[in-house]
C-alpha positions in Angstrom: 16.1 -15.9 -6.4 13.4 -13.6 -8.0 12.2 -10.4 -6.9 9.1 -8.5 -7.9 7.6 -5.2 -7.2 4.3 -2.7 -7.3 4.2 1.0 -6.6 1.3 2.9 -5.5 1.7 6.1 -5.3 -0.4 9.3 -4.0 -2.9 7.7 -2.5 -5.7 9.5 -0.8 -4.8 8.0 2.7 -2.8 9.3 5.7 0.8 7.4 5.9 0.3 6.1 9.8 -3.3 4.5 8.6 -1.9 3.0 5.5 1.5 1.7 7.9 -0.9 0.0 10.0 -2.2 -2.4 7.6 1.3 -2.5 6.2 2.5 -4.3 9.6 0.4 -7.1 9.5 1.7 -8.5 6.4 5.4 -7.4 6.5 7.7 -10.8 5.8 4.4 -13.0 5.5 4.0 -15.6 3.0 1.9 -13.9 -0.2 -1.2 -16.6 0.5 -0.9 -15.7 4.4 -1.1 -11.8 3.4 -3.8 -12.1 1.1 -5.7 -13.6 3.6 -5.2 -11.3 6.4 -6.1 -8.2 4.0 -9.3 -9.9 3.4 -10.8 -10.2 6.6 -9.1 -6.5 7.7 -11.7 -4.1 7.5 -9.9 -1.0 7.0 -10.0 1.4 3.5 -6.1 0.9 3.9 -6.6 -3.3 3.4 -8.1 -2.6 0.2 -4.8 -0.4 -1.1 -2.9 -2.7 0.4 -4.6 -5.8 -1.2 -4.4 -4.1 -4.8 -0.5 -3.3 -4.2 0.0 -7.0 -3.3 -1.5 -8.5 -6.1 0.3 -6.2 -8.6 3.0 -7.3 -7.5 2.2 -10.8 -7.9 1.3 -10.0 -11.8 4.8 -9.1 -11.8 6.1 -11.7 -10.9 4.2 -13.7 -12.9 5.0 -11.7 -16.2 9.0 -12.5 -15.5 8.2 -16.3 -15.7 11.2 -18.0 -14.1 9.7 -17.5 -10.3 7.3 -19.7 -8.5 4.7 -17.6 -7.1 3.7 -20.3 -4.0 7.0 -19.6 -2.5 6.7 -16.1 -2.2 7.1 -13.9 0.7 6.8 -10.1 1.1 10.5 -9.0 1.4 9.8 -5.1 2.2 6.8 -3.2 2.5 7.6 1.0 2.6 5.0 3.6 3.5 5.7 7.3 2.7 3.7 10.3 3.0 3.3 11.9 -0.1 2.1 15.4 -1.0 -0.7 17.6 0.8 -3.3 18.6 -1.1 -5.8 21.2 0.1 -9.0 22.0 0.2 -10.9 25.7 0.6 -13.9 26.3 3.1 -14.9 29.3 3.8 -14.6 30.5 7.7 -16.6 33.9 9.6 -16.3 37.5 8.1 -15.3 36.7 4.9 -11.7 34.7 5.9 -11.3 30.9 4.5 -9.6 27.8 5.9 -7.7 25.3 4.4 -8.4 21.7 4.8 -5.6 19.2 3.9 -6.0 15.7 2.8 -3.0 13.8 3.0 -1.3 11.4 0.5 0.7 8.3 0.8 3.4 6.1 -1.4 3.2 2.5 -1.0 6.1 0.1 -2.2 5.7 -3.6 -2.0 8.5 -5.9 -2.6 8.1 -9.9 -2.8 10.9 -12.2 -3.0 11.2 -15.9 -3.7 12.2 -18.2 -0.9 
């Protein structure tokens, strides 16, 4: 049995938005996933879609798995680091604004 993986991490997305997505295709065969992403109009699909098909590179660089039977094994959404941004606020004072990060794993195994 062959296992393949992709890693995207710090991406500018919020973890719950990015989990989402990640739901729909969880333990779906790869074809089935691909599929879904496409008609899922969310900027999450996109990340998701990219991830996916990285990982099916990978598997195709190790040489000795079948891509059609593949499956997505695991799917892990993290939240990665906050990064901030400065606006200014009344009398002088500033605020911060934070945009938040997310790690994305994808795992596919052959069935």
């Amino acid at each position: 049995m062959g296992e393949s993986r992709a890693k995207l991490s710090y991406a500018f997305i919020g973890s719950q938005k990015l989990l989402r997505v990640a739901e729909l295709v969880r333990g779906k065969k790869v074809q089935d996933a691909i599929n879904i992403l496409k008609f899922t109009h969310k900027k999450a699909a996109k990340l998701v879609s990219k991830t996916l098909h990285s990982a099916i590179s990978n598997a195709d660089q190790k040489g000795n798995i079948d891509i059609e039977n593949l499956y997505v094994k695991k799917i892990n959404v993290g939240p990665g680091m906050m990064h901030y941004r400065v606006t200014p606020r009344a009398k002088g004072s500033a605020a911060y604004i934070r945009k938040k990060t997310s790690h994305l794993t994808v795992e596919l195994e052959e069935k």
